[in-house]
C-alpha positions, -999 to +999 in steps of 0.1 A: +000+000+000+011+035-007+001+052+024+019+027+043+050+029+023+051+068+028+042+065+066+067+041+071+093+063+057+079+092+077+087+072+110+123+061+099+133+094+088+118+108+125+133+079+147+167+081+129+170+124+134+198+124+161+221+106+133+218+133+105+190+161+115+212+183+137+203+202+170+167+214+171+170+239+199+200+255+193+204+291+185+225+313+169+213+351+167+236+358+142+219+336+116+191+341+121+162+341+091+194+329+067+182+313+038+192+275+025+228+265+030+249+234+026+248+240+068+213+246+073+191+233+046+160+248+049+175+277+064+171+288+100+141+303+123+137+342+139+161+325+166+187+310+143+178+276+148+181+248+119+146+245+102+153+216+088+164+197+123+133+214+139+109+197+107+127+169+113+120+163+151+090+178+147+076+147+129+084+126+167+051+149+179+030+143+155+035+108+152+036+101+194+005+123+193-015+106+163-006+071+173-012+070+209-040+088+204-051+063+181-047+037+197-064+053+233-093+056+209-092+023+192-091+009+231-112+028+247-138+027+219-137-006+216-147-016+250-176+009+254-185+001+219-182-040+221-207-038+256-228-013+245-239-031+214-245-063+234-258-053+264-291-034+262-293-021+296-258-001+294-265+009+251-285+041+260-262+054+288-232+051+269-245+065+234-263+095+257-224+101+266-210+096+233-239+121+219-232+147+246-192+144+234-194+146+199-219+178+206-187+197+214-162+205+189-129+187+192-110+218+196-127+239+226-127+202+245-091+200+240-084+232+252-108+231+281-089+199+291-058+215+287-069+249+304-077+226+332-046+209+339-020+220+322+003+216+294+023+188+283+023+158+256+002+134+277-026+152+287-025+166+252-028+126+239-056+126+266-074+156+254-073+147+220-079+109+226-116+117+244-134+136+219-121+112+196-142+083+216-175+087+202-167+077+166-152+044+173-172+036+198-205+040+172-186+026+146-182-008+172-215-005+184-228-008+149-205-037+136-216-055+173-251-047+167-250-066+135-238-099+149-256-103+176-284-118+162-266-141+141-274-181+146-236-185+154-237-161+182-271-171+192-262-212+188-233-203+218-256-184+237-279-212+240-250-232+248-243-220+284-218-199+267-206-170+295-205-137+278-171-131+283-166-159+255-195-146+234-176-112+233-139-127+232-149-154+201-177-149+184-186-108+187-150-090+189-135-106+154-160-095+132-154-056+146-112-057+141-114-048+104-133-013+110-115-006+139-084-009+121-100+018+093-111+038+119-083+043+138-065+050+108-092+078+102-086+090+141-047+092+136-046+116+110-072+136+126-052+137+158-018+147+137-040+182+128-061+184+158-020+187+174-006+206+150-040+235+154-034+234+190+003+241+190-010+269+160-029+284+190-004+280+217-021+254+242-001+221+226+036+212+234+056+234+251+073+260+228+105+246+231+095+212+222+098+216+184+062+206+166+050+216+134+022+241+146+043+263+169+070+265+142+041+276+121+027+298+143+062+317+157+070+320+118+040+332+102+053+374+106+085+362+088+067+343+057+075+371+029+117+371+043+120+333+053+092+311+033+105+278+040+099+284+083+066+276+074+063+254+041+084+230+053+064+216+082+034+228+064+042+207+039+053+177+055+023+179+077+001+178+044+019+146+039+018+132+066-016+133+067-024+125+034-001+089+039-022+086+069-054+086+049-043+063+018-036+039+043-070+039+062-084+036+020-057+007+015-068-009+047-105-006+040-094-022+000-078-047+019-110-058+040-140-048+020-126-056-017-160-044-034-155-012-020-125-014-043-142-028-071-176-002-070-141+028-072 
């Protein structure tokens, strides 16, 4: 798949940075807003710091972000969503809360969460992580919802099955393959939900390097210095986009007349 070629590229190039990318937080005033050298690639920042190291190690942050969060998502939705669709008695409490979540938009939740405790890369996985819940959780509710009913499922029910084996064998299989599409989906909107809230200030710390704060501290400087902010603009584009044709590749790979109706 081609999305998973690109990502897995993206996550070499960001693992191996110490060997080639440089120093992402060091400065040098007198080179500062320089333009593209043999020494500095992509130039350097207002604070004479190497763009290109700092778009490098940037990438770490987006993928830690859009992966955990991904995968707190996947987890977390999964479990709501698997007893919800099987249980009757806890369906309408948790899709009440899933309603009531996805009423607020992702942004002003993660900031509030943020506003309320504080800065920093977990509770920024966290923040973005909850308001992603609701979607996987009604996208395992609906996969669980159509199984149920199914002789198989009802065959082991009637045979002094104990739900924990109903769920574990017969019900969680059949949602894996649009959980797997889904969290895809989640990742790359966690990678821009990230990169807005370092835009805005309330993400990693500033001295963290992430591709929205180098965005944000190098928007006044776009007309001297263009590359500050097309290169992680650009590689954030990219990243995202690899994100996406692997969530298509991955639903191809599961549902092939979705490829063949394309």
């Amino acid at each position: 798949m081609i999305g998973g070629g690109f990502l897995a590229l993206l996550i070499v190039l960001a693992l191996a940075a110490p060997l080639y990318a440089g120093d992402p937080s060091s400065m040098d005033p007198f080179k500062r807003l320089q333009p593209p050298s043999a020494e500095m690639w992509f130039g350097s920042d207002n604070l004479g710091r190497d763009v290109f190291a700092r778009t490098i190690f940037g990438a770490r942050i987006s993928l830690v972000v859009g992966l955990l969060s991904a995968v707190g998502a996947a987890l977390g939705g999964l479990l709501i969503g698997v007893i919800a669709g099987y249980v009757r008695a806890f369906d309408n409490i948790a899709m009440r809360v899933m309603d009531g979540l996805m009423s607020i938009p992702t942004i002003l939740l993660a900031i509030a969460l943020i506003s309320l405790t504080g800065s920093g890369i977990g509770i920024l996985i966290v923040a973005i992580t909850i308001p992603q819940l609701p979607s996987v959780t009604r996208m395992v509710r609906s996969a669980v919802l159509s199984v149920r009913e199914r002789p198989y499922v009802e065959a082991a029910v009637s045979g002094g099955a104990r739900l924990p084996k109903v769920l574990w064998r017969h019900i969680l299989p059949s949602t894996i393959a649009p959980l797997m599409v889904q969290s895809a989906i989640v990742c790359a909107d966690a990678i821009l939900t990230e990169a807005g809230l370092s835009f805005l200030g309330v993400g990693v710390p500033p001295e963290i390097p992430s591709w929205g704060n180098m965005i944000s501290n190098s928007r006044l400087y776009l007309s001297i210095a263009p590359l500050t902010i097309f290169a992680p603009g650009i590689c954030l584009a990219v990243m995202v986009l690899a994100v996406n044709l692997l969530g298509d590749g991955l639903r191809d790979l599961f549902d092939p007349r979705a490829k063949r109706r394309r």
